[in-house]
Legacy VTK file of the C-alpha trace (Angstrom):
# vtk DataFile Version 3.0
C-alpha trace
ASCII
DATASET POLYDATA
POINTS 489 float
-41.467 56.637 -21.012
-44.065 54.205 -22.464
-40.643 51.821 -23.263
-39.646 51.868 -19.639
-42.887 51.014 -18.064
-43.270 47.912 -20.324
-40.235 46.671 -19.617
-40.836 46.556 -15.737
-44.040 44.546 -16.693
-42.415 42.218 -18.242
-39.476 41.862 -14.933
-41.454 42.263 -11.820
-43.066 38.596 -12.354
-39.989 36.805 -12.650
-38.554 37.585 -9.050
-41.582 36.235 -7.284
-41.711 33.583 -9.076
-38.150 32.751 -8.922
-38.508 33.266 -4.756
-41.405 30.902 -4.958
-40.053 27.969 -7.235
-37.129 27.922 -4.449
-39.152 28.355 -1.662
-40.751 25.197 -3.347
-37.563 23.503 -3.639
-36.593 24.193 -0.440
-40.076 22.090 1.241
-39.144 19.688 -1.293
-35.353 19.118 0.531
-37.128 19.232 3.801
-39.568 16.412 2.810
-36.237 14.421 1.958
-34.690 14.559 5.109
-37.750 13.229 7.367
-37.184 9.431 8.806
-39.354 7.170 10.453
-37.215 6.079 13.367
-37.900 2.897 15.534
-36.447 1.575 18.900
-32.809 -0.093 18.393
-33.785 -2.917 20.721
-35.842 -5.700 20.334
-39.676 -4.834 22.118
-40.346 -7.831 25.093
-43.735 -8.276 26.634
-44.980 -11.246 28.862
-48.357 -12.686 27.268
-51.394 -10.671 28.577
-49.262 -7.409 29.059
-50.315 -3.691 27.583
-47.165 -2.637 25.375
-46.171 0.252 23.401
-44.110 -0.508 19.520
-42.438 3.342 19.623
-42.137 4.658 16.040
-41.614 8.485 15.435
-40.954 10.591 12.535
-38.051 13.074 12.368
-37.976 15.589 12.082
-41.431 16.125 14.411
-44.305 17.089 11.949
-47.691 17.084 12.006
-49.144 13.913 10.307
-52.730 13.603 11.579
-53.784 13.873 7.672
-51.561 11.433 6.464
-51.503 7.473 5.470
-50.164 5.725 8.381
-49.874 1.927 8.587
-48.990 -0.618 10.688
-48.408 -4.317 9.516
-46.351 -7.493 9.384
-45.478 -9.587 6.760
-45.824 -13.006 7.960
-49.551 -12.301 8.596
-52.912 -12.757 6.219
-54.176 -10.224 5.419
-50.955 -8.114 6.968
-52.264 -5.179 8.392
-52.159 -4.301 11.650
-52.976 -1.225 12.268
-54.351 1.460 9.407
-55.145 5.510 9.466
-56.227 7.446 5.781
-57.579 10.957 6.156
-58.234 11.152 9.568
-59.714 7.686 10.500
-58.680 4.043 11.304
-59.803 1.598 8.340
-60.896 -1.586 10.720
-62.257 -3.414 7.549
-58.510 -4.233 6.265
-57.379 -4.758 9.375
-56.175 -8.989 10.323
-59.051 -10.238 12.778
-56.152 -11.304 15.477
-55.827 -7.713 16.166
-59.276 -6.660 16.136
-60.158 -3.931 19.510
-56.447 -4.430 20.316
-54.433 -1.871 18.671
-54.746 2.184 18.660
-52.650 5.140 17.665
-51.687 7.994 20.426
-54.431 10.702 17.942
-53.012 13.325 20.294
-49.347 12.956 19.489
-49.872 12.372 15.770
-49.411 16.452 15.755
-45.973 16.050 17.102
-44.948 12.952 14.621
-45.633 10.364 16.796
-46.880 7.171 15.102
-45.900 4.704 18.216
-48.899 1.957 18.612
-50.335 0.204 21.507
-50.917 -3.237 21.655
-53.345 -4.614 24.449
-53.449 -8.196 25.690
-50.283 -9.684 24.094
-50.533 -13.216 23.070
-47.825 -15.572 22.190
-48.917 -15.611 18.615
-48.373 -11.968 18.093
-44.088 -12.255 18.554
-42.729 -11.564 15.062
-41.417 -8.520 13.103
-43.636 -5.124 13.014
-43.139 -2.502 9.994
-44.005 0.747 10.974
-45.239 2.967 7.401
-45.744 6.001 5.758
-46.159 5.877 2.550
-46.199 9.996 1.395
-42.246 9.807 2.709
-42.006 6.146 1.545
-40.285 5.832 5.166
-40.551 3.092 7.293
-38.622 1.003 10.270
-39.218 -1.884 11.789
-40.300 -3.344 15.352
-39.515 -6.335 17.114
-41.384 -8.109 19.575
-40.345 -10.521 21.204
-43.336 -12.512 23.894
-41.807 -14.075 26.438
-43.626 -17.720 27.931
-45.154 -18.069 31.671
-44.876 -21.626 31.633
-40.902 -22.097 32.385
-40.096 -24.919 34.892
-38.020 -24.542 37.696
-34.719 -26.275 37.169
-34.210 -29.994 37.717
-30.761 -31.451 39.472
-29.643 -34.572 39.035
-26.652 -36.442 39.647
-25.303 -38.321 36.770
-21.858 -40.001 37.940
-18.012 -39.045 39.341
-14.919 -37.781 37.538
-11.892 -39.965 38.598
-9.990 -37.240 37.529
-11.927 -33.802 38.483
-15.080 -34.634 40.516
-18.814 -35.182 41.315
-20.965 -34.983 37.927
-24.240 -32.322 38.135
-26.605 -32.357 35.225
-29.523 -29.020 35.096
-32.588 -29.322 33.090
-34.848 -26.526 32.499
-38.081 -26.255 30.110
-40.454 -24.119 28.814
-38.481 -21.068 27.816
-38.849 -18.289 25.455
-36.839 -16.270 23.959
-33.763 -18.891 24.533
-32.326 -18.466 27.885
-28.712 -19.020 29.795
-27.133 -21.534 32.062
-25.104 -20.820 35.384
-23.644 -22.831 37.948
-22.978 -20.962 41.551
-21.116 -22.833 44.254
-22.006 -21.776 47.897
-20.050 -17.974 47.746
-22.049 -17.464 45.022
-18.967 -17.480 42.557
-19.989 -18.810 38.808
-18.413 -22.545 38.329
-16.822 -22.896 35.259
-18.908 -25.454 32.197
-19.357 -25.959 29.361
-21.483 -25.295 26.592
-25.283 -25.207 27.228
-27.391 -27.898 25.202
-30.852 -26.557 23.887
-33.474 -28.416 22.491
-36.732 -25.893 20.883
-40.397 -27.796 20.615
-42.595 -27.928 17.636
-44.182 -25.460 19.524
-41.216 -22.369 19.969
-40.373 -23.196 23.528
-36.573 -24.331 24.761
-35.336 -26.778 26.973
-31.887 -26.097 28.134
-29.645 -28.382 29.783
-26.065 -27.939 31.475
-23.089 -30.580 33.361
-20.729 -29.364 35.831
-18.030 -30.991 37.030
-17.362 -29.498 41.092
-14.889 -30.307 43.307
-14.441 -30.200 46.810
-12.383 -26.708 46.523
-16.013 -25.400 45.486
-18.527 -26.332 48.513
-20.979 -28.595 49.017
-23.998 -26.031 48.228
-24.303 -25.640 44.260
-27.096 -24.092 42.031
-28.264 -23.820 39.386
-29.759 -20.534 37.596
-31.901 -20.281 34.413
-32.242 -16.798 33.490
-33.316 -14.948 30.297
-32.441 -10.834 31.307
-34.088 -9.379 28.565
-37.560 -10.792 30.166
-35.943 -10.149 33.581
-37.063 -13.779 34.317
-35.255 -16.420 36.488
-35.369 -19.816 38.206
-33.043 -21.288 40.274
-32.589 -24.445 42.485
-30.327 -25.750 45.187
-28.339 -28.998 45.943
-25.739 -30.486 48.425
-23.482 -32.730 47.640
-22.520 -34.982 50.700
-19.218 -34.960 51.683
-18.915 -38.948 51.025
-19.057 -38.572 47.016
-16.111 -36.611 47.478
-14.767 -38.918 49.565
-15.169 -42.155 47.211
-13.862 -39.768 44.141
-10.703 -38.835 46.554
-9.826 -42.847 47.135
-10.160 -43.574 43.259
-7.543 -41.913 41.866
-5.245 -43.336 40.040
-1.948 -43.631 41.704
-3.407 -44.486 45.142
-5.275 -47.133 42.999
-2.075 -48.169 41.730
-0.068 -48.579 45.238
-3.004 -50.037 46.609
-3.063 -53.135 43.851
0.651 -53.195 44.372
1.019 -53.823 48.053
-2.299 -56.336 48.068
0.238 -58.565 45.127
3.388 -58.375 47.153
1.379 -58.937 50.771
-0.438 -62.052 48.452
2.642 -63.249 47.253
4.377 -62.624 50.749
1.047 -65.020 52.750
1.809 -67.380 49.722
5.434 -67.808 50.478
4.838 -67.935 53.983
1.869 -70.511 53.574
4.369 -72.654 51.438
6.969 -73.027 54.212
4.855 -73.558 56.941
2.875 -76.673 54.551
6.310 -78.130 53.963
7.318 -77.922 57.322
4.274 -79.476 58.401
4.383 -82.249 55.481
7.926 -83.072 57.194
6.870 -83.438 60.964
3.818 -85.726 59.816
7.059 -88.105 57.816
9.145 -87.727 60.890
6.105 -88.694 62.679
5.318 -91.440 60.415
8.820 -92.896 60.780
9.060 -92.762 64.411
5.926 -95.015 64.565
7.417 -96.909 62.597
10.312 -97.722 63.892
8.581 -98.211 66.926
6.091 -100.960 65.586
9.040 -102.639 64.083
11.135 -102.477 67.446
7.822 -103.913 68.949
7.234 -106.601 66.162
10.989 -107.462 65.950
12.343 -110.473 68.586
15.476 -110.399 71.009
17.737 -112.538 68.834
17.861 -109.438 66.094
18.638 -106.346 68.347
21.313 -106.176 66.395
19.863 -105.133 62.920
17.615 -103.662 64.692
20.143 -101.080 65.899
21.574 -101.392 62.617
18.188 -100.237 61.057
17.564 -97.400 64.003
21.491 -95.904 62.666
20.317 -96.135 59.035
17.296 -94.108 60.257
18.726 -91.646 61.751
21.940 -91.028 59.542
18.264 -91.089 56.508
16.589 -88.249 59.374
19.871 -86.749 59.433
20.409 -86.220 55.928
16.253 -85.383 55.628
17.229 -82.770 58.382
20.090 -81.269 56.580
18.489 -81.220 53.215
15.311 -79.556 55.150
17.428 -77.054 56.644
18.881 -75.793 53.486
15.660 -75.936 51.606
14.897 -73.055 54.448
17.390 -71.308 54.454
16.922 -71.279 50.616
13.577 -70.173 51.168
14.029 -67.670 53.931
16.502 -66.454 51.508
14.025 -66.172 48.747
11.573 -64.597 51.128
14.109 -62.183 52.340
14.710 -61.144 48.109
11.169 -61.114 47.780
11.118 -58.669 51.130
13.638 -56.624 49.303
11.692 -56.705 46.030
8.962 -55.556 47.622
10.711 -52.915 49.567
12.022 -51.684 46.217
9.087 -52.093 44.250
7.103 -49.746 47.434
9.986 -46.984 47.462
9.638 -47.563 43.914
6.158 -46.931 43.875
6.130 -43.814 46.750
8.522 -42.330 44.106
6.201 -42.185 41.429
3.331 -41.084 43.615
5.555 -38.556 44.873
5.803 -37.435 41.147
2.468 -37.670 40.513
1.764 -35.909 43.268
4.741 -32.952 42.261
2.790 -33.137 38.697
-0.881 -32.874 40.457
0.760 -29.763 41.798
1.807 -28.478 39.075
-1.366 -29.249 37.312
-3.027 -26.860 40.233
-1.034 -23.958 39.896
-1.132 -24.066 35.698
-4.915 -24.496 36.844
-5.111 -21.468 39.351
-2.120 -19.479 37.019
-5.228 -20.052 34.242
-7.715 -19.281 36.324
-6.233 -15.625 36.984
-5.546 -15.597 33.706
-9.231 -15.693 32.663
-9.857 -13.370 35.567
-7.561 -10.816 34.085
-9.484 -11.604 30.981
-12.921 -11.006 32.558
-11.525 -7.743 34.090
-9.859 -6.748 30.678
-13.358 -7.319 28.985
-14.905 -5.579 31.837
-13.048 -2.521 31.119
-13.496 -2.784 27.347
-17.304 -2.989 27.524
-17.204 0.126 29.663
-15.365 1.502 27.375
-17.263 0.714 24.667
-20.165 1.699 26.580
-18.451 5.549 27.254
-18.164 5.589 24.025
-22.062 4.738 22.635
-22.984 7.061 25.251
-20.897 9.681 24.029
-21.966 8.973 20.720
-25.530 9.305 21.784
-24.431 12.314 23.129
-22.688 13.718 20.305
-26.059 12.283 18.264
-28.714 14.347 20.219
-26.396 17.288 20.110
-25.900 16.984 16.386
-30.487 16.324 16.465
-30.420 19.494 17.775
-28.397 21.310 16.017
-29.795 20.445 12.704
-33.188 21.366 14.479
-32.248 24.596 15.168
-30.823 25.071 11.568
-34.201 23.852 10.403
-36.483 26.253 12.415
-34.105 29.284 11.120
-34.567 27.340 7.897
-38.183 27.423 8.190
-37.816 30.977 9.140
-36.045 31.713 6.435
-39.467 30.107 4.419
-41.678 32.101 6.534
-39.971 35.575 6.006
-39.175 34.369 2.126
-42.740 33.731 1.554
-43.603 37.051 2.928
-41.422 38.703 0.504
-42.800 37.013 -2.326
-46.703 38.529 -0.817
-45.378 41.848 -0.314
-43.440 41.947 -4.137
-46.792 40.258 -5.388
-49.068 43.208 -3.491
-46.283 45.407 -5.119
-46.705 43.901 -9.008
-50.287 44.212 -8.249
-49.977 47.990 -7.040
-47.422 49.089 -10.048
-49.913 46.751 -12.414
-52.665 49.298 -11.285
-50.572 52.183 -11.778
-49.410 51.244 -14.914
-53.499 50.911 -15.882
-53.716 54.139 -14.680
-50.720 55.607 -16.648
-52.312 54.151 -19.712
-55.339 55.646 -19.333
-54.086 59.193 -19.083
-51.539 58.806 -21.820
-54.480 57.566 -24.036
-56.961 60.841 -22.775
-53.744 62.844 -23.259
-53.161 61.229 -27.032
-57.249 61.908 -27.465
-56.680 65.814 -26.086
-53.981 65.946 -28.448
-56.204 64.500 -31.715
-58.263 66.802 -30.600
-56.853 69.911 -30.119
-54.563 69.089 -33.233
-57.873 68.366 -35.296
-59.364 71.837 -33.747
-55.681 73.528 -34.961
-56.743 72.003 -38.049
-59.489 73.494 -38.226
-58.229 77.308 -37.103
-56.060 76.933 -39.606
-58.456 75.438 -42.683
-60.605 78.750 -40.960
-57.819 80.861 -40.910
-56.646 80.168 -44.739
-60.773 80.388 -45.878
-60.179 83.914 -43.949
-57.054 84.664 -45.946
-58.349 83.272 -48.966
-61.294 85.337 -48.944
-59.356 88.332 -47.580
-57.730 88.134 -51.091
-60.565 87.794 -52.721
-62.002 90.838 -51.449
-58.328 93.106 -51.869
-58.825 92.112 -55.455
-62.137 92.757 -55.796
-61.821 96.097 -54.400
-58.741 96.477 -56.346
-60.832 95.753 -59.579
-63.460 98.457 -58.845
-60.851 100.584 -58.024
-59.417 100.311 -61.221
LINES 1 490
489 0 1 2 3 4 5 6 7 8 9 10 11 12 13 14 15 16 17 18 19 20 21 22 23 24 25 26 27 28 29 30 31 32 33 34 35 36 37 38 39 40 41 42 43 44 45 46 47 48 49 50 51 52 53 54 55 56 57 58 59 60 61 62 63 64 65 66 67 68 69 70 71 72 73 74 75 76 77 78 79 80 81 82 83 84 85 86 87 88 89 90 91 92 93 94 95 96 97 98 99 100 101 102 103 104 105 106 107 108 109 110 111 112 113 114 115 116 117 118 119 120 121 122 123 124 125 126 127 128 129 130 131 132 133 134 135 136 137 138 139 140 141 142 143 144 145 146 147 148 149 150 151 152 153 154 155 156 157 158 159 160 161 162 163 164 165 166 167 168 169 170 171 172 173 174 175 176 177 178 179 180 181 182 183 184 185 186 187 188 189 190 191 192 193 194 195 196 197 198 199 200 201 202 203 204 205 206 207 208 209 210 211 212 213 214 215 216 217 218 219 220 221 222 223 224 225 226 227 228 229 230 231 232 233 234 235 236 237 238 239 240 241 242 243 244 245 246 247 248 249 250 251 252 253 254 255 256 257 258 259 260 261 262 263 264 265 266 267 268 269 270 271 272 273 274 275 276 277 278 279 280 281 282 283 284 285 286 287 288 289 290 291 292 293 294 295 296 297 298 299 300 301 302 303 304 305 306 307 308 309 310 311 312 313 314 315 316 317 318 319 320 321 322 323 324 325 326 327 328 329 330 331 332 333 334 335 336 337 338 339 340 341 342 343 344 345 346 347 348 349 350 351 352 353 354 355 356 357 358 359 360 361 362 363 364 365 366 367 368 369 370 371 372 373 374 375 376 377 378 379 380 381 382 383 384 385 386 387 388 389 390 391 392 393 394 395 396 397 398 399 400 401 402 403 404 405 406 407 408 409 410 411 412 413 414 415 416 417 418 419 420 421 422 423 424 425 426 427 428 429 430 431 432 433 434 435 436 437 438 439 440 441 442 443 444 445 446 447 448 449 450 451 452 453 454 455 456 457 458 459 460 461 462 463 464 465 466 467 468 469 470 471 472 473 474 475 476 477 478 479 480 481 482 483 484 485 486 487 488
């Protein structure tokens, strides 16, 4: 019996303390798990705004006890923000930050470690680490100060496109974080350009600047928009184009260039011909002229007796006039016929030239509907992106979904968990309360086994004695049968 008690002694220890090194190991786990989450997104404040850097631990536990810190690495010294045992250190704290930051003490129960920041200034934009060092967990926060001194955007007209249009050039400064360009004609439809130009300051800020080509097809109202949407911030300004810059572009393209020079050459060449004829016809009325007077003088000058060489001399002159005449004649007909080749030259060389504008103009046409078949194109493309950031955005939202689902799930397996805890580590205080009741009864067993052994010393030494009585008896019983035997005798 004595065997059996000991060796529940020695047993009834080890299950408690088994049920309490795993309930041990189990917290331990549970410590392992717990994150310090932050906000996936960048944090942006205007300069003078009251913001909030969200940090939270997960699961929610009570951490009003704890080391929490606040700080950023690019600072001297860089803490921003610091809580040991109850109380915020401001001695360690950087001076920029001094009466501007404070925890949410009433949420610290519930794991929240967000921090406000009052009065933002530029100078406090930069990367935010948000610590615990018992978990040695942390995430990080960005924040990102946007500028109030932008400029509203500056048009300007820098030249025409003999082959597309009227040249606009927008110019935009003071801008942080970097913003985006976009031209709207006057339905409000985005104009396609190209890439934006950005120039950043020694002191952070961008200038952005952006050239558009437009068209008539587009208006004559265009603006320009500077916007940065994570600051919901925008400026915008308006301009109209006259219709005559269109006009002068439309007149200067190439091929009506091209006719033009050609039929100012063949009208020049045409006036030059004609102004060569009518000089040579004149230069041969002022000789007939000339001779006539001539003659006449001499018919004047000459006396009666020589009528006959002078009617000699008047045939010479005009068989001479005659042959002039002829000679004239065909140098005009020769002429007219070179003016009528040139005529025909020119006639070719103007079908010639209506031909190839007629091609250019079938290739301008073409170019227009490759332009307007890429232009649905890139709408189909727009609409095919469209669809794929919906998509994608189903899809984060289901995976949010599927992420708070899963949250709460493992939440629930954590408070059974926890219950689990709870009823284990009642166990272990009702098989301690047990030990300690069988340890007393065990005392008590002890005790009476070792009065019983002392009963049984005792009433074995007092048999001991009736028996050491009991022989002395005997003995002397003998003793006096013999002695009485002896008289006897």
């Amino acid at each position: 019996m004595l065997h059996q008690t000991d060796g529940l002694s020695l047993q009834s220890p080890l299950r408690p303390l088994s049920v309490l090194l795993f309930h041990l190991l189990l917290i331990h786990s549970c410590r392992g798990q717990y994150e310090v989450i932050g906000p996936p997104q960048p944090i942006v404040a205007g300069v003078g705004d009251d913001i909030i850097l969200p940090c939270h631990l997960k699961p929610a536990v009570d951490v009003t006890s704890e080391i929490l810190e606040w700080k950023r690495s690019d600072l001297n010294p860089i803490f921003v923000h610091v809580r040991r045992a109850g109380q915020d250190l401001e001695k360690i704290r950087n001076p920029s930050y001094k009466g501007r930051t404070s925890l949410f003490t009433d949420e610290l129960k519930h794991g929240n470690i967000s921090l406000k920041l009052s009065k933002v200034q530029l100078s406090d934009k930069g990367t935010y680490e948000c610590y615990m060092p018992v978990h040695d967990k942390q995430s990080s926060v960005e924040l990102v100060v946007a500028s109030d001194t932008v400029s509203s955007p500056d048009i300007s007209l820098q030249g025409m496109d003999r082959n597309r249009g009227v040249i606009l050039n927008c110019e935009s400064a003071g801008w942080y974080p970097e913003p985006e360009v976009l031209w709207l004609d006057g339905e409000g439809k985005l104009v396609s350009v190209g890439p934006t130009e950005t120039i950043r300051s020694p002191d952070g800020l961008y200038t952005v600047s952006s050239r558009v080509t437009v068209e008539t097809r587009h208006g004559n109202n265009f603006t320009c928009r500077v916007q940065q949407q994570n600051i919901n911030q925008t400026r915008e300004t308006h301009i109209h184009v006259p219709d005559d810059f269109f006009d002068v572009q439309s007149s200067s393209s190439p091929v009506t260039v091209v006719l033009a020079v050609s039929l100012a050459v063949c009208i020049v060449f045409s006036s030059a011909v004609v102004f060569f004829v009518c000089k040579w016809r004149q230069k041969i009325k002022t000789k007939r002229s000339r001779s006539e007077e001539t003659l006449m003088e001499g018919n004047r000058a000459a006396p009666a007796s020589s009528s006959w060489l002078t009617s000699w001399n008047l045939y010479k002159w005009f068989k001479d006039e005659h042959q002039r005449r002829v000679e004239a004649e065909t140098k005009v007909e020769s002429l007219t016929a070179d003016v009528q080749m040139l005529k025909e030259e020119k006639e070719k060389s103007v079908k010639q030239l209506i031909k190839e504008l007629e091609t250019k103009n079938k290739e301008l046409q073409e170019e227009k509907t490759r332009r307007e078949e890429a232009e649905e194109e890139v709408e189909n493309l727009k609409t095919e992106l469209q669809t794929k950031v919906d998509s994608l955005t189903a899809d984060v939202q289901k995976l949010k979904e599927e992420k708070e689902k899963s949250e709460k799930q493992l939440k629930k397996e954590l408070e059974t968990k926890n219950k689990k805890v709870e009823s284990l580590t009642a166990d272990v205080q009702k098989l301690k309360e047990e030990k300690e009741k069988s340890e007393k009864q065990l005392e008590t067993k002890k005790q009476e086994l070792q009065d019983e052994k002392t009963r049984r010393e005792k009433a074995e030494k007092q048999v001991e004695n009736l028996k050491t009585e009991l022989q002395t008896k005997q003995d002397n019983s003998s003793s006096a049968s013999l002695s009485s035997r002896g008289n006897v005798q």
